[in-house]
N, CA, C and O atoms as a MOPAC input file, in Angstrom:
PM7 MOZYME 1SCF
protein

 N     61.65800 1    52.50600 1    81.60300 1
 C     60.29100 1    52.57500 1    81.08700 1
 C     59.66900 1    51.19300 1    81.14900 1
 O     60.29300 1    50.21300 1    80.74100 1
 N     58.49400 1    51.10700 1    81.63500 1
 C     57.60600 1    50.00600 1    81.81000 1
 C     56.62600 1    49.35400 1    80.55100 1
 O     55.45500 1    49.72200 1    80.46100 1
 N     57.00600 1    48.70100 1    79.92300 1
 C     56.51600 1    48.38100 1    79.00100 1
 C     54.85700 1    47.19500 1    79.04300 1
 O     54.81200 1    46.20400 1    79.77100 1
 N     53.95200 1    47.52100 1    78.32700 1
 C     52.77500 1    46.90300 1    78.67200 1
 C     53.41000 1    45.56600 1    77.50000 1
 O     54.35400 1    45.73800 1    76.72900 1
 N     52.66300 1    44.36100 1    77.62900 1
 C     52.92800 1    43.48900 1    76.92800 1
 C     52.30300 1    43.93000 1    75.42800 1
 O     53.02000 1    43.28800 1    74.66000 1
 N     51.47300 1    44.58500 1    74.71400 1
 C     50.99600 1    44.89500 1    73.32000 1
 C     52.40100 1    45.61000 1    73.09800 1
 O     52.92800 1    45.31400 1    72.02500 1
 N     53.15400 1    46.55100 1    73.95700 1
 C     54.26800 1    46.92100 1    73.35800 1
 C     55.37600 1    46.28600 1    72.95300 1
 O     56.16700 1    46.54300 1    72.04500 1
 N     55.30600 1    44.96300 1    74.16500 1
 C     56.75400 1    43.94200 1    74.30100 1
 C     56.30300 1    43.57000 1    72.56400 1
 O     57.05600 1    44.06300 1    71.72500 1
 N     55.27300 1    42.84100 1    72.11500 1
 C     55.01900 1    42.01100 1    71.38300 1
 C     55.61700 1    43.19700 1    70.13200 1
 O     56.59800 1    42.98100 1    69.42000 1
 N     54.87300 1    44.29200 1    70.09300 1
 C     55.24200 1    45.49000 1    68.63500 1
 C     56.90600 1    45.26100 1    68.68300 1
 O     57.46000 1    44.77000 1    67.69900 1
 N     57.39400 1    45.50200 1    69.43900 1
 C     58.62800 1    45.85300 1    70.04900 1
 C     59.84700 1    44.69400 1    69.35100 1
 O     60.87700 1    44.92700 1    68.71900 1
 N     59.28000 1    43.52200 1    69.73400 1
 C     59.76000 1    42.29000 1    69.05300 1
 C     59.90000 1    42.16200 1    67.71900 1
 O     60.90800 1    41.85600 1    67.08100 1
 N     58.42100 1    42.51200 1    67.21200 1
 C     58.35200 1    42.49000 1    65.82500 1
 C     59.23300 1    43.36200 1    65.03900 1
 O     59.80200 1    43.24200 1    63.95400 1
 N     59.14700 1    44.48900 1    66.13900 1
 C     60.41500 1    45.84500 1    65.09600 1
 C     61.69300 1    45.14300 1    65.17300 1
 O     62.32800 1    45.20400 1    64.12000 1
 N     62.31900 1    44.41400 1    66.23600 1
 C     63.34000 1    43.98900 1    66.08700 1
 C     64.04400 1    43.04800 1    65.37500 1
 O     65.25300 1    42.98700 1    65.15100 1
 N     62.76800 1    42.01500 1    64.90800 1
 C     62.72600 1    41.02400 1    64.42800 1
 C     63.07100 1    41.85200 1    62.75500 1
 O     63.97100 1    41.46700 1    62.00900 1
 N     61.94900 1    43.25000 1    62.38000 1
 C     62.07300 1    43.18900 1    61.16000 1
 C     63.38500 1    43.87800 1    60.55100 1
 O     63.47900 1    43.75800 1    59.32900 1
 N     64.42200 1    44.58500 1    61.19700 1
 C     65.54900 1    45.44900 1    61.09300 1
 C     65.08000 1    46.57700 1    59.78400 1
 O     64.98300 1    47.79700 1    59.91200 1
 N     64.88500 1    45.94600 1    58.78900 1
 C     64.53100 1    47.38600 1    57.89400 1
 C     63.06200 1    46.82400 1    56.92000 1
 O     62.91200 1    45.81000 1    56.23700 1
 N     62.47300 1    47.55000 1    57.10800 1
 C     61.23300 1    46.90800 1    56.29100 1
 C     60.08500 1    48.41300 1    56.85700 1
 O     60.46000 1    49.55300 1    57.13300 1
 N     58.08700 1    47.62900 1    56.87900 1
 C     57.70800 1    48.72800 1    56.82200 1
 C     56.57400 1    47.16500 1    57.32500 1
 O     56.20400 1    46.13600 1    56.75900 1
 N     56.28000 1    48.13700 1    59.39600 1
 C     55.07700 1    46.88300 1    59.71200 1
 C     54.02200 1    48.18500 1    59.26900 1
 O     54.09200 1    49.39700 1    59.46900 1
 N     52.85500 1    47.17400 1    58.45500 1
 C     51.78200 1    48.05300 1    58.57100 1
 C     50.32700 1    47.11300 1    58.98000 1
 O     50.24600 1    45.92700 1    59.29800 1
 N     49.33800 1    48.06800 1    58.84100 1
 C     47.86400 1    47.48700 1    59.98600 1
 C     47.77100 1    47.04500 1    61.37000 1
 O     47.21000 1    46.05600 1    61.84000 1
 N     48.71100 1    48.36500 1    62.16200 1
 C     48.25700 1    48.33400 1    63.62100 1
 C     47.40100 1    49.03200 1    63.70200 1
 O     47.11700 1    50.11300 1    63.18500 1
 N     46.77700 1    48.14000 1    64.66200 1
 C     45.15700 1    49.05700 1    65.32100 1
 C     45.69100 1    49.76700 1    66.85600 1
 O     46.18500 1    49.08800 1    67.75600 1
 N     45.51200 1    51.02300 1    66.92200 1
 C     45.50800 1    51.01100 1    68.43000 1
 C     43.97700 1    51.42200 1    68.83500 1
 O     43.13400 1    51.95200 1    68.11000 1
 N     43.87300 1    51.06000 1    70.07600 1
 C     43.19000 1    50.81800 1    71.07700 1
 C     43.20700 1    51.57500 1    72.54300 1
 O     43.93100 1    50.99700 1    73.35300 1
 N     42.72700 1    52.43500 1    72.90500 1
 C     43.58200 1    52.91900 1    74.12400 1
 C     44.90200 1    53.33300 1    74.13200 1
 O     45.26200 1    53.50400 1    75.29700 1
 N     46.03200 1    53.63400 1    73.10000 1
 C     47.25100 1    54.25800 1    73.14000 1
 C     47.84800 1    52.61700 1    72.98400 1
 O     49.07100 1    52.48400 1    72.93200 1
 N     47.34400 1    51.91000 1    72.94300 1
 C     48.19500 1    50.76400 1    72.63400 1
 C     47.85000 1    49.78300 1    71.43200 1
 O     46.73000 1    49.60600 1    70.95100 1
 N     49.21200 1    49.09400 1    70.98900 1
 C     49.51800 1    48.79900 1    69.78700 1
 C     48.22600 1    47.27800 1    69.54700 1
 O     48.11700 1    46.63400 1    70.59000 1
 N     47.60700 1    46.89800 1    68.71600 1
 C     46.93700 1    45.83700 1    68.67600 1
 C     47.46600 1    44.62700 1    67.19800 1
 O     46.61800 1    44.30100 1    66.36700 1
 N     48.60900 1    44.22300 1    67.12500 1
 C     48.76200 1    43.35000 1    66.85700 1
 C     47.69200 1    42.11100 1    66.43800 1
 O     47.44500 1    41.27700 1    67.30900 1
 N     47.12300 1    41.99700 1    65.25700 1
 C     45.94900 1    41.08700 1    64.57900 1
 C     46.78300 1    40.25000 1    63.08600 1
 O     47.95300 1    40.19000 1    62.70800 1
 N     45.27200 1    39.61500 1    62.48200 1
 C     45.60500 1    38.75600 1    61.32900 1
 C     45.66100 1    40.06100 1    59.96100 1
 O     46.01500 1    39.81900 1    58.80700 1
 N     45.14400 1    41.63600 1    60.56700 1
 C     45.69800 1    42.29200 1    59.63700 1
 C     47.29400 1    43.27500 1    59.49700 1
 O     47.63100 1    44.19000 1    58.74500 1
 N     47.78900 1    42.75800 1    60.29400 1
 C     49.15200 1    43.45900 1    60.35900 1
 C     50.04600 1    42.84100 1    59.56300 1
 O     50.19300 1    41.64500 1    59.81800 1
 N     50.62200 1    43.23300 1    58.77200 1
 C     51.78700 1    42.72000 1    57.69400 1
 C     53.12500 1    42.94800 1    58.06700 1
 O     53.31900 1    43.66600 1    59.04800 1
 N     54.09700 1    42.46000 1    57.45200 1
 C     55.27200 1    43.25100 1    57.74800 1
 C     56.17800 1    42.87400 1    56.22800 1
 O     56.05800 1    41.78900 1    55.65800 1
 N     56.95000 1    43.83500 1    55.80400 1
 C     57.04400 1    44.12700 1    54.56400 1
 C     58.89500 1    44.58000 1    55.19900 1
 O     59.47800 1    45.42300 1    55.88100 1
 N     59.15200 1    43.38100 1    54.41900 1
 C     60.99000 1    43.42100 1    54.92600 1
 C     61.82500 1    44.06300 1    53.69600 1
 O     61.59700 1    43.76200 1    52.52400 1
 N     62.51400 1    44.70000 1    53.97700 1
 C     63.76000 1    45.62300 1    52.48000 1
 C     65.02500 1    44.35600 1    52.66900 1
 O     65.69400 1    44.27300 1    53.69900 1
 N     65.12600 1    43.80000 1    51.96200 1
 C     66.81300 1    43.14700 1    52.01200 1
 C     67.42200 1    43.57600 1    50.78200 1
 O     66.92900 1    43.89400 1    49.70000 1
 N     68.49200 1    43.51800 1    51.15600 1
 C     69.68700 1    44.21900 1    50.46900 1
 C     70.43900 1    42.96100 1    49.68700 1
 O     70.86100 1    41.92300 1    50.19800 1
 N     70.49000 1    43.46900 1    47.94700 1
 C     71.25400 1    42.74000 1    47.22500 1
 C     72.72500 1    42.74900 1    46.85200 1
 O     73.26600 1    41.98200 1    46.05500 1
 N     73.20900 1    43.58100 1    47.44000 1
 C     74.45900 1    44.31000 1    47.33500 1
 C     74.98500 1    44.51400 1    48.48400 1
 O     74.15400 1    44.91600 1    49.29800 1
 N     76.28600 1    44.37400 1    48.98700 1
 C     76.55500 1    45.14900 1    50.02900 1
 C     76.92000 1    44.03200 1    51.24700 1
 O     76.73800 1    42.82000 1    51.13200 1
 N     77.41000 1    44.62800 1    52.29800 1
 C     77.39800 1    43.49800 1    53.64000 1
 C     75.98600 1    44.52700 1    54.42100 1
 O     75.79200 1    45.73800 1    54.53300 1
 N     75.08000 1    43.05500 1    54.91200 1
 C     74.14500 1    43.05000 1    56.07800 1
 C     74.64700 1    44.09600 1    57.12900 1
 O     75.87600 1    44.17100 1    57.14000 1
 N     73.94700 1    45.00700 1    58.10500 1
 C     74.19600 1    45.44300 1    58.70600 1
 C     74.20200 1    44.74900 1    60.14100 1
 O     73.26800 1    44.02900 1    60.49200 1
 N     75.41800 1    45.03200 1    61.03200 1
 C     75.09300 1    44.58100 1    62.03200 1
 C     74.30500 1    44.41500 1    63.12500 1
 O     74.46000 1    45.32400 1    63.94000 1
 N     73.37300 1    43.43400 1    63.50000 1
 C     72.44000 1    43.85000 1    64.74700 1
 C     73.04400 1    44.16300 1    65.91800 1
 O     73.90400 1    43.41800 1    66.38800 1
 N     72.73500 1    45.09600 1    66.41300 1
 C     72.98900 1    45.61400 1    67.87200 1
 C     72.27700 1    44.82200 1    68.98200 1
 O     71.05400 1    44.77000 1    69.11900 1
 N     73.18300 1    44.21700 1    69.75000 1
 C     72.21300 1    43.21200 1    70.80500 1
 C     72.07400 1    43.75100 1    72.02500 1
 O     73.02700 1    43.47400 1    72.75400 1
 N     70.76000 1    44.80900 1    72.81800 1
 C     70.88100 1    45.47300 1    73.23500 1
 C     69.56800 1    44.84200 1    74.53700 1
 O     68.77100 1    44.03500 1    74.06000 1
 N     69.45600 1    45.04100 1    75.40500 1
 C     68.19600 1    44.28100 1    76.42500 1
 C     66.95900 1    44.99800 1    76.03000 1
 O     66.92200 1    45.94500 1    75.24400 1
 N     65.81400 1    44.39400 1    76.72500 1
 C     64.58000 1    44.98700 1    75.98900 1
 C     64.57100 1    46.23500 1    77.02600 1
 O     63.79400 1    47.16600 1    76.81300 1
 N     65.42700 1    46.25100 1    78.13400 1
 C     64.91500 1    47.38800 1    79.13300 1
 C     65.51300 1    49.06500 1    78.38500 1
 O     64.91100 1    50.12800 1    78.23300 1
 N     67.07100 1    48.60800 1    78.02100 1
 C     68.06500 1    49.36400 1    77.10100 1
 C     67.52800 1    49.85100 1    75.82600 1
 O     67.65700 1    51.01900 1    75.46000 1
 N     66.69200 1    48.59000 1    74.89500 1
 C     65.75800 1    49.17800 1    73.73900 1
 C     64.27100 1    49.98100 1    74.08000 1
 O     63.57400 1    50.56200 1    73.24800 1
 N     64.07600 1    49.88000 1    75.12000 1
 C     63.07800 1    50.50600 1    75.98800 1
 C     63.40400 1    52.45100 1    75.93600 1
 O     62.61100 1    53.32600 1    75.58800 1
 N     64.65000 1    52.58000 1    76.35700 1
 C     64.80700 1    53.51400 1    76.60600 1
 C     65.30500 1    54.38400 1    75.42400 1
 O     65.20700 1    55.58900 1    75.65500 1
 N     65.70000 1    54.13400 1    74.48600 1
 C     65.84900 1    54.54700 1    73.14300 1
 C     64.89200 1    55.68200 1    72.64900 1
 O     63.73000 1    55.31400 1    72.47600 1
 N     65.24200 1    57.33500 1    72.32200 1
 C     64.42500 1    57.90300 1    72.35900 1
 C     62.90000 1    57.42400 1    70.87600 1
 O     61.72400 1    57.76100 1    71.00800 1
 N     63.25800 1    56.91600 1    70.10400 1
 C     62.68600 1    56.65100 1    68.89700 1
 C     61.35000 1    55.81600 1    69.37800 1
 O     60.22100 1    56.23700 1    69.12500 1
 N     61.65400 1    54.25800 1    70.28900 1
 C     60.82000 1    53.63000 1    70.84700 1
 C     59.82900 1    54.74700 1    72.18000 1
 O     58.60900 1    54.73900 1    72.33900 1
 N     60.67800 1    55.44600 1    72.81500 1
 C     59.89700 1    55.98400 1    73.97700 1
 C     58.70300 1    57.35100 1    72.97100 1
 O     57.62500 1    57.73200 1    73.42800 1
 N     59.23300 1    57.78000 1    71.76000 1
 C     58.46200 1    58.71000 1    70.97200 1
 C     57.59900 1    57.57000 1    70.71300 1
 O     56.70700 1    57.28500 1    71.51100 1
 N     57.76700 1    57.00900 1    69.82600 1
 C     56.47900 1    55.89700 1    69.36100 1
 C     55.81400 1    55.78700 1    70.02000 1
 O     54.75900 1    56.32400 1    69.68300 1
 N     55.77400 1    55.10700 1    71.37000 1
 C     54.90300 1    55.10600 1    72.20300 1
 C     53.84400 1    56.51200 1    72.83700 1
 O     52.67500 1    56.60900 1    73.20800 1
 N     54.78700 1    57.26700 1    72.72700 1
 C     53.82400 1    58.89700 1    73.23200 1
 C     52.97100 1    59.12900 1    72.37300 1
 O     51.85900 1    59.60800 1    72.59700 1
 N     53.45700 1    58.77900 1    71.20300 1
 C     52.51300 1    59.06800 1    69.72000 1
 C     50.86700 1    58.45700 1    70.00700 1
 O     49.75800 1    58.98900 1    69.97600 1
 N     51.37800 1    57.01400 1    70.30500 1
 C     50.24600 1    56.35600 1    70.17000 1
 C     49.51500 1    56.28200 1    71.06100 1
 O     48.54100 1    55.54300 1    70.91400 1
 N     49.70400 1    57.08600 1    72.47200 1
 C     48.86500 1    57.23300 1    73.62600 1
 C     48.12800 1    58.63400 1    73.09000 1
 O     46.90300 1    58.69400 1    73.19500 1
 N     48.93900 1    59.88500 1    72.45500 1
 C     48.31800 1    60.62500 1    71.98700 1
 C     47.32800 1    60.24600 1    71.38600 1
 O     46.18600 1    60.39100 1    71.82200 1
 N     47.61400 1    59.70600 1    70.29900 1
 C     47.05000 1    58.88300 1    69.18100 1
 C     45.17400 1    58.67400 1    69.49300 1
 O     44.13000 1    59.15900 1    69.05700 1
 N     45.64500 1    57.53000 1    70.62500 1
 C     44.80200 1    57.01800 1    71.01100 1
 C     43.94200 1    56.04700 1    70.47700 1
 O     43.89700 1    54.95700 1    71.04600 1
 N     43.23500 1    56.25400 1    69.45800 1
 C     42.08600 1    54.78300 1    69.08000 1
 C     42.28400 1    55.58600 1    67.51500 1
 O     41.93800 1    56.75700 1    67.36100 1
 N     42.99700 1    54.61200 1    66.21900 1
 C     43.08900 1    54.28800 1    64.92600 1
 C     44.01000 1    53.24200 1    64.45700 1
 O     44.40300 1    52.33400 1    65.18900 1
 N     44.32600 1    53.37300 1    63.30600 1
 C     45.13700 1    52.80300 1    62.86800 1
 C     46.75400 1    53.09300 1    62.28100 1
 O     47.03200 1    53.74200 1    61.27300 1
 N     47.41900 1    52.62900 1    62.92500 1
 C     48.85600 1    53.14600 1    61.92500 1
 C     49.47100 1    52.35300 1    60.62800 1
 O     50.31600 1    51.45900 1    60.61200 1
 N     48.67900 1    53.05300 1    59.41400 1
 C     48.91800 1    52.79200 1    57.87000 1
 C     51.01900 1    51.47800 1    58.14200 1
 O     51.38800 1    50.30800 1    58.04000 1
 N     51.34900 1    52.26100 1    58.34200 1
 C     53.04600 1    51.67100 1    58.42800 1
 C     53.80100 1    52.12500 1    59.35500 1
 O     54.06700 1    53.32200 1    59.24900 1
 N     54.18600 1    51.64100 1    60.12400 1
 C     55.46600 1    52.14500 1    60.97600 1
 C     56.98400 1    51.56600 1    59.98300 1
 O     57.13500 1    50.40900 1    59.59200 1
 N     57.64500 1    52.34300 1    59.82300 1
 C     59.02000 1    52.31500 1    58.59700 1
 C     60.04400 1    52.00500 1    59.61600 1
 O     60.22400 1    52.67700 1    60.63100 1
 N     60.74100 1    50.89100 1    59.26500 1
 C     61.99600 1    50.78000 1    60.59700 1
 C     63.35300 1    50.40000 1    60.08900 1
 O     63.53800 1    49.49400 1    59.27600 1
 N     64.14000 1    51.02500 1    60.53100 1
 C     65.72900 1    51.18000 1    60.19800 1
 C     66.54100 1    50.72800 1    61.24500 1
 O     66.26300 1    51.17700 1    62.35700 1
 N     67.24100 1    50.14500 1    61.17900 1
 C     68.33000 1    49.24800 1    61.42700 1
 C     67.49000 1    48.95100 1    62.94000 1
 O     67.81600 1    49.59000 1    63.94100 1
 N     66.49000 1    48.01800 1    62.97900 1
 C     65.94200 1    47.93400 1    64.12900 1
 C     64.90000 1    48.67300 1    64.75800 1
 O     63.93800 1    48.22300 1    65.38200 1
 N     65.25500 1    50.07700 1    64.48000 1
 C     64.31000 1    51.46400 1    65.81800 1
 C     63.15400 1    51.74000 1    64.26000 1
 O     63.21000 1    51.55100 1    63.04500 1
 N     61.89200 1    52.45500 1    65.58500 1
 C     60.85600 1    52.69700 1    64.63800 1
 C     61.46300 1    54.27100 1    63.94600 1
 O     61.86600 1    55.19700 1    64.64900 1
 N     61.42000 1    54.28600 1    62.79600 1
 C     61.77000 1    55.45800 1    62.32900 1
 C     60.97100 1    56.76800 1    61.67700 1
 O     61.46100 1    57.89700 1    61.69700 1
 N     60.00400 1    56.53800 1    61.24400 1
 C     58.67500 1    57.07900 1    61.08700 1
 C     57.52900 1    56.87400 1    60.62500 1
 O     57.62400 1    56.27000 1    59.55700 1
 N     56.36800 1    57.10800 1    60.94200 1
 C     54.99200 1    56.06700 1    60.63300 1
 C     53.93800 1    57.22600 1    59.84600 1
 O     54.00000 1    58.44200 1    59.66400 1
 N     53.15700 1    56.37200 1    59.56900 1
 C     51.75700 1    56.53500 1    58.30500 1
 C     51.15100 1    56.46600 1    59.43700 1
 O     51.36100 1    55.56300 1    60.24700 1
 N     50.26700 1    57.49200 1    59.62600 1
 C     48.77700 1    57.52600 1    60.36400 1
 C     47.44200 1    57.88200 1    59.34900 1
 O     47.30300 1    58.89500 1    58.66300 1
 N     46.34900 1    56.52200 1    59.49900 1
 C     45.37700 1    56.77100 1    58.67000 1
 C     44.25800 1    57.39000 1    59.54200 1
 O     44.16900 1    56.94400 1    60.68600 1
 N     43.30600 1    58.45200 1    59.12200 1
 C     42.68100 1    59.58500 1    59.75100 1
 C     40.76800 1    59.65900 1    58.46700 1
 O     40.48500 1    60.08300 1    57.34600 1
 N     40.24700 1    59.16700 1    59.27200 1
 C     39.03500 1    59.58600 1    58.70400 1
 C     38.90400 1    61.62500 1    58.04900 1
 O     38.79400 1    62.62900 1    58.75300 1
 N     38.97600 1    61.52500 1    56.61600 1
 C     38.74200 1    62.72500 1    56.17600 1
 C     37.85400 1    63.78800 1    56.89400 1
 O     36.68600 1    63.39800 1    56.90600 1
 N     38.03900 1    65.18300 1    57.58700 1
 C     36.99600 1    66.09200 1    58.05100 1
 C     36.05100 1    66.93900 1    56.76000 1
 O     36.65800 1    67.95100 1    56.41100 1
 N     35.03100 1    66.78400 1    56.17400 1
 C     34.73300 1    67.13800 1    55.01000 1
 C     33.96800 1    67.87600 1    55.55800 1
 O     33.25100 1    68.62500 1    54.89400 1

């Protein structure tokens, strides 16, 4: 899978955060927009041994069904915002989509 660079950059960040919750992506065209409103909100553990990171290539984390769903989502998606993407031991695991009310 061919990754556009807005993904390399999301992609990083998920890896970077192992368990936490990124929220205030904008997408744009099915792709992720990374700004000064995106947070990332890390879980560390007080108890326990750290889990191990898996050191895997970006082509290998590419292909991971969790990352290749995320991405379909957000081409579906197309133009909003995703409230939080929630991520576990690395992979995106499931996300908040915010949706203008139909009244």
């Amino acid at each position: 899978m061919s990754m556009t660079n807005a993904e390399r950059e999301l992609i990083r960040l998920i890896r970077q955060t192992q368990f936490g919750c990124i929220s205030g992506i904008k997408l744009a065209g099915g792709q992720p927009m990374l700004d000064c409103n995106t947070s990332v909100s890390v879980e560390i553990r007080l108890s326990g041994l750290e889990p191990k990171t898996e050191v895997v290539s970006e082509q290998d984390y590419a292909k991971k069904p969790q990352v290749r769903t995320l991405f379909e989502r957000f081409r579906a998606i197309g133009s909003g915002t995703i409230e939080c993407i929630d991520v576990r031991d690395g992979l995106p695991f499931k996300m908040t989509v915010k949706h203008k009310a139909l009244i």
